[in-house]
Residue, then its C-alpha position, 0 to 999 in steps of 0.5 A: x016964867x011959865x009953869x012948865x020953865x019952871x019945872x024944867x029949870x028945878x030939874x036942871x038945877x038939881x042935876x050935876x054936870x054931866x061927868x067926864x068918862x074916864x078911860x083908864x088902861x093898866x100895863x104889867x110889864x115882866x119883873x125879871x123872876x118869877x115872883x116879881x112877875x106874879x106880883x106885877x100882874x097882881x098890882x095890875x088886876x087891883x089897879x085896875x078893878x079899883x079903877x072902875x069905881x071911877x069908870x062905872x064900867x069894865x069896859x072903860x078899863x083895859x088891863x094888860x099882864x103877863x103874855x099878854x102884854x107886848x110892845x104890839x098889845x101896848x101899842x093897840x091898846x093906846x089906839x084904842x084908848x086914843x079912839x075912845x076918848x072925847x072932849x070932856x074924857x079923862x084917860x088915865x094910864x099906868x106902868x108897872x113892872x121891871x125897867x131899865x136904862x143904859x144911859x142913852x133908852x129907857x126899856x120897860x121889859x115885856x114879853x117879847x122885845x122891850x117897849x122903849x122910853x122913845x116908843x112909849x113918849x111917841x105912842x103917847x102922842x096918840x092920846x088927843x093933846x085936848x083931853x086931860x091925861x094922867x100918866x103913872x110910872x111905877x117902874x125902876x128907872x121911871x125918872x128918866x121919862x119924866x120930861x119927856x112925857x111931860x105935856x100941857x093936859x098931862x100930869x105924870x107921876x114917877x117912882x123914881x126921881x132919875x134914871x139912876x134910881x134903879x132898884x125894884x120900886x115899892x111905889x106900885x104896891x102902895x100906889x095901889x093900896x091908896x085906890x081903896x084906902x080911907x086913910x089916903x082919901x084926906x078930905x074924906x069925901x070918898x073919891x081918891x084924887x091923883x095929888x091923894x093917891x101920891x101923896x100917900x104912896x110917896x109918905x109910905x114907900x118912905x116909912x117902909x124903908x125907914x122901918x127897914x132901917x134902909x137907905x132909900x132908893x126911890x123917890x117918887x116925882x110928879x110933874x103936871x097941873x091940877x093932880x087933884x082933877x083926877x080922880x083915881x078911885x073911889x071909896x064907901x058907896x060909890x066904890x060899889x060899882x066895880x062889882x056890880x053889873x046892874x049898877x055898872x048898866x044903869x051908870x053907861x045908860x045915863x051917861x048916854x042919856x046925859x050925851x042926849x041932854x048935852x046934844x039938846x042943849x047944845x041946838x037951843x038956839x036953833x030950836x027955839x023955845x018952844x021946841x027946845x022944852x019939848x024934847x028937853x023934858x022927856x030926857x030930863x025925866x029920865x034922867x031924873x028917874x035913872x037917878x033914883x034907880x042908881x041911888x037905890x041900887x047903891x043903898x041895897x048893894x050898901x045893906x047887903x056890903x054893910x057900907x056905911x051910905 
């Protein structure tokens, strides 16, 4: 092996696989009262803002509350998502809010008219069959989706075990709460998967009704392989890029970057040897330096936040 193999195999070998961009969108439906409105937008905007710790970038996560979210914005909003995602993506939606069933449709209320369990399993169908999707349903009546959203790359979470299962749900405030709690990262490596965040939502929303000496009436349900592929936020230093523009610019250029490393490597039969090291090492190089910058950043955002490295 040459010098210069050697160097760019050290360099490779010190790098992590590039990873999977997750897109993620955030659905506030209506609660019916004025305060359960007012509280299902709150939930949706946590929800959200926790998840670009996984995304690295606002732009990766669409929220939709309030007026805003009708059946036609939902619709456009999964188009969008579906348009977005590519071999190697995650998409990651979630559904809050009041919804009901008459024995026959799932509704979830929105402004305007209701997005149905038939129109939501068919929009659903968008979203590229090959590319992983984690589906959170955190309304009443939820249970009665959860066969039919079922698909090979999906998991999907309910808060409810049935349709039956109609009363207002917990299950998205704790949902939420597991995005930035420490106590709901078990393995303490400080990125929250799905199998973690519903684990720690189903045990709470059991404690809280148990503190309130009430018989329970949700029952949180998941269906899927492999819950813990998705990682639904992340904590300590990486959690810092929910707020932090300069990190969130340095974490979308390397993972253009990364895109160039994977197109170079993906011709190295083509290229031949030669060549395929020549504009392999310039791209390496820069990835290698972006990295240092994001670690930097981290550290002095970290000292500023006192977040412990």
């Amino acid at each position: 092996m040459t010098a210069r193999s050697l160097l760019l195999a050290l360099l490779l070998g010190g790098m992590g696989e590039a990873g999977a961009a997750v897109q993620v969108l955030v659905v506030s439906g209506l609660g019916g009262e004025a305060q359960y409105d007012t509280q299902f937008a709150a939930l949706g905007h946590d929800i959200a803002v926790a998840s670009r710790t996984v995304t690295g970038d606002a732009a990766r996560v669409q929220q939709l509350s309030g007026p805003e979210a009708t059946a036609v914005a939902v619709e456009r909003a999964i188009d969008h998502l579906a348009a977005q995602l590519v071999p190697g993506d995650q998409a990651i939606v979630v559904f809050i809010g009041h919804a009901s069933y008459d024995g026959t449709e799932y509704r979830l209320n929105l402004p305007g008219p209701d997005l149905t369990g038939t129109r939501l399993a068919t929009l659903l169908e968008r979203l590229p069959a090959t590319v992983p999707q984690l589906v959170v349903n955190a309304t009443s009546a939820s249970g009665a989706l959860l066969g039919r959203l079922q698909r090979p790359q999906r998991v999907v979470i309910t808060a409810t075990q049935s349709a039956g299962e109609r009363n207002a749900t917990r299950y998205a405030a704790y949902w939420a709460r597991a995005l930035v709690s420490a106590e709901a990262d078990r393995d303490k490596d400080e990125a929250v998967t799905a199998a973690e965040a519903f684990e720690y939502a189903t045990r709470q929303v059991a404690e809280a009704f148990k503190a309130d000496a009430a018989i329970a009436t949700e029952h949180a349900q998941l269906r899927g392989a492999d819950p813990a592929r998705f990682v639904v936020a992340r904590l300590g230093r990486r959690a810092l890029y929910a707020g932090d523009a300069a990190l969130q610019a340095l974490r979308s250029q390397q993972v253009t970057l990364e895109e160039q490393l994977g197109a170079i490597k993906a011709r190295k039969a083509a290229l031949g040897e030669d060549r395929y090291f020549t504009e392999l090492e310039p791209v390496l190089r820069e990835i290698a330096q972006h990295d240092r910058r994001i670690e930097a950043r981290e550290l002095q955002l970290a000292g500023d936040t006192g977040v412990v490295p």
